[in-house]
N, C-alpha and C positions, 0 to 999 in steps of 0.2 A: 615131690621134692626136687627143687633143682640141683645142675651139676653142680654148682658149688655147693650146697648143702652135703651132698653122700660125698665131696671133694673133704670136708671138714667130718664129717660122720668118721671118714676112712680113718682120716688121720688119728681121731680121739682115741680110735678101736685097735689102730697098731701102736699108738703108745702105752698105752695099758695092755696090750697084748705084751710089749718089750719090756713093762715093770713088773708085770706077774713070771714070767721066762727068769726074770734076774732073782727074783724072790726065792723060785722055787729050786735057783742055782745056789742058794745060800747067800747071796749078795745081804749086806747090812739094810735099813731103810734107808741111811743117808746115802751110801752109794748108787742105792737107785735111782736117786732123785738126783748126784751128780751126774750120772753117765745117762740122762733118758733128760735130755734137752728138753723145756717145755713141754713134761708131759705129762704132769699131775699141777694141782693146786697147790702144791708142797715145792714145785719145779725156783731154784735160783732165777730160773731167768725168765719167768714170770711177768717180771718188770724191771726192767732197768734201772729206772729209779727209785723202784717203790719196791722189793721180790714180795713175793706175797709168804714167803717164810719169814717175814719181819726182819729187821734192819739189819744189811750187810749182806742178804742174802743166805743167814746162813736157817737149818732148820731148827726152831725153836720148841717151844713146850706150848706157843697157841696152835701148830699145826700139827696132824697126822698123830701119833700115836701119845705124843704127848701131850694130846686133851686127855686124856682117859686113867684115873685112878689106880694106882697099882692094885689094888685090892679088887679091884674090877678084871684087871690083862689078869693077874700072877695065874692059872688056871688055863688059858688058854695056849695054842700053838705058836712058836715064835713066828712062824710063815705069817699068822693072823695078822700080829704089833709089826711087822715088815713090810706087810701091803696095807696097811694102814695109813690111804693118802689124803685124808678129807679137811676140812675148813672148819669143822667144828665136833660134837658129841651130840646128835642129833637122842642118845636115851636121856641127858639132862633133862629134855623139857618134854620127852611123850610119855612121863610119866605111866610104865607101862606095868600091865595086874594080872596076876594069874591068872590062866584062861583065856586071855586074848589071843588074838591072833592078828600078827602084825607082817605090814610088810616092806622092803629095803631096797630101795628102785638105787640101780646101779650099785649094786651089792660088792662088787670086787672081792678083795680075798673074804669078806666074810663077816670083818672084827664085828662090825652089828648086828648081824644075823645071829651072830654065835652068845652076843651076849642078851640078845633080845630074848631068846629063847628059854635062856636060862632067869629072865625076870619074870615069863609070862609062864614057866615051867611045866610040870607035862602035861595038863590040862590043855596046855594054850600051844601055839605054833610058831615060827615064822619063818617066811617066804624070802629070799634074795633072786632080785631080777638083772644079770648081766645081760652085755650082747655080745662081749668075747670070752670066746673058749678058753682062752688061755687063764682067766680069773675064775672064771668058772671053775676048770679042773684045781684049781687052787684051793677056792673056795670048800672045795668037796674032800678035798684032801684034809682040810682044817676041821670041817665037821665033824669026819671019820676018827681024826687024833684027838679032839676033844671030846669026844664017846656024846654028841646029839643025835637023839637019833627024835627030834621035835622042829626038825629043818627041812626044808626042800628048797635047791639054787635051780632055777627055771632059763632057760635062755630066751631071750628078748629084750626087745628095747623096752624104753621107760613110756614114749610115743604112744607104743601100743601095749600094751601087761598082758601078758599070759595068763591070767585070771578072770573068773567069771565077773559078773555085775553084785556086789555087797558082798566079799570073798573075806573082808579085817574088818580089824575094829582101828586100826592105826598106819599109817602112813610114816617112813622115816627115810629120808636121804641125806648124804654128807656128802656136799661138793657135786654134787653132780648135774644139776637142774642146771646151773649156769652154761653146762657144755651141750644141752641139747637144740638142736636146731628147729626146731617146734616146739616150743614153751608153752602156749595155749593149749594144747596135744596133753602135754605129761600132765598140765594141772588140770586137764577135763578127766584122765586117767587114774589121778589122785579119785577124783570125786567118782569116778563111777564106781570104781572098787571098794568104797567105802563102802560100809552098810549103814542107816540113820543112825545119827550121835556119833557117827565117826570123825577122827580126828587127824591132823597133821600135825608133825614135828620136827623140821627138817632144820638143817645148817645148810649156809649156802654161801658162797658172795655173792653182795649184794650195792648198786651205786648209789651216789646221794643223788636226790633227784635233778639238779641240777647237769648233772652229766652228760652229754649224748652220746650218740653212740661213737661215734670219733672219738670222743676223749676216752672213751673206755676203753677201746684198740689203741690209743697212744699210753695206755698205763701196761700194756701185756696181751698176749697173744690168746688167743679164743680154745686152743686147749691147757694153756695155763691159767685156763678158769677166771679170764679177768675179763675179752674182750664180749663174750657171750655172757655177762652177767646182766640182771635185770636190774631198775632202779626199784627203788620202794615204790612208788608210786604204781611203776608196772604192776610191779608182784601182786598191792593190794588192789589192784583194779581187776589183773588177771584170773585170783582167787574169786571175786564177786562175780566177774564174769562166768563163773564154769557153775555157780551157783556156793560158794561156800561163804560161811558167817564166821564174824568174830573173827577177822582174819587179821593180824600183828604181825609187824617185821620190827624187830628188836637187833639195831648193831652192837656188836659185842667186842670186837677189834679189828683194829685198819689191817687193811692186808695189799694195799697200794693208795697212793694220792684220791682220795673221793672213795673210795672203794675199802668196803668192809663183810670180816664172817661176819654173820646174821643170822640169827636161830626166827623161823618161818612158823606159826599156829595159825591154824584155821581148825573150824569145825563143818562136818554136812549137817547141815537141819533134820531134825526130826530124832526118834530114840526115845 
């Protein structure tokens, strides 16, 4: 990885280091995301013209905690709905069953670990994979107050998983695939971890294919999850490439000019 890659790695890892610190100061969600410049998906300034918290900049009900059904949050920690900074509900579509075991690459404070858990119940597990500590102890702190004890938050990149080879039955990220600097990495990652008939489920942004990569850095900056996003195109090439079937990028709402959340399925063959 070159220097600008761990130059941009740093960055993404002290800004979610500086939104979990404020979380776990009591800070609101929104205040996080005023006072932490460009540093989540959910960030004002984002795009200048476009913020990817939808029109005006300000934070709305398509980002962060206001994807998720009260009947779904009312049960969990408030730290959880606080560090809740992602582009979409990646449990909508990985329609997840007792027993399984799932897993939450860039897991941050938790909100999907914690409710995945609770879908796939004590039969079943799941896994969240941060790279900074600071989310992590968050995340751990969220588990402990919501009495799971069917979780474990692993520290590592998404690049590399702390996991053996066929470890879930399902794959789930919000927001986060876009801020990785090795994309063929995380999605060869997805697929080893799978076991056969494994599945992905993720939320992402995502470009229209016409895009390049210039115009995706003139909508917003690459830890405001806009410049580091892939196009459709990419993603379903990238999925085939690592070996996965049945791969769909489905846009769901703009989140800057050409640029939208995107709920991501793929399956591994076999099962």
């Amino acid at each position: 990885m070159g220097t600008s890659d761990e130059a941009l790695r740093d960055e993404v890892r002290r800004r979610y280091a500086e939104a979990a610190v404020r979380v776990r100061e009591g800070a609101s969600n929104a205040a996080v995301l005023d006072t932490t410049e460009g540093s989540t998906c959910c960030s004002p300034s984002a795009s200048a013209s476009a913020p990817c918290c939808g029109p005006g900049g300000e934070v709305d009900d398509t980002f962060g905690a206001g994807l998720y059904a009260p009947d779904e949050t009312a049960e969990l920690p408030a730290e959880a709905l606080a560090a809740s900074l992602g582009c979409g509900n990646p449990l909508m579509v990985a329609a997840l069953s007792p027993g399984e075991k799932v897993l939450d690459l860039g897991s941050g404070g938790g909100i999907d670990v914690l409710l995945s858990a609770r879908r796939v119940g004590p039969t079943g597990f799941a896994y969240g994979v941060d790279m900074t500590d600071e989310m992590l102890d968050l995340a751990r702190a969220n588990a402990e107050k919501a009495g799971a004890d069917n979780v474990r938050f692993l520290k590592g990149t998404i690049e590399d998983v702390p996991l053996p080879d066929a470890a879930v039955d399902v794959v789930i990220s919000n927001c986060v695939v876009n801020l990785s600097v090795d994309k063929h990495k995380v999605l060869a990652e997805m697929f080893r971890v799978l076991g056969p008939g494994g599945r992905i489920g993720i939320s992402d942004v995502v470009a229209e294919d016409h895009l390049t990569t210039a115009d995706r850095a003139e909508r917003g900056s690459y830890v405001g999850c806009i410049a580091g996003a892939l196009s459709r195109r990419e993603y379903l090439d990238g999925l085939a490439a690592v070996g996965f079937a049945e791969a769909e990028v489905e846009f769901t709402h703009e989140a800057a000019a050409g640029m939208h959340s995107a709920i991501v399925r793929a399956t591994k063959p076999g099962g």
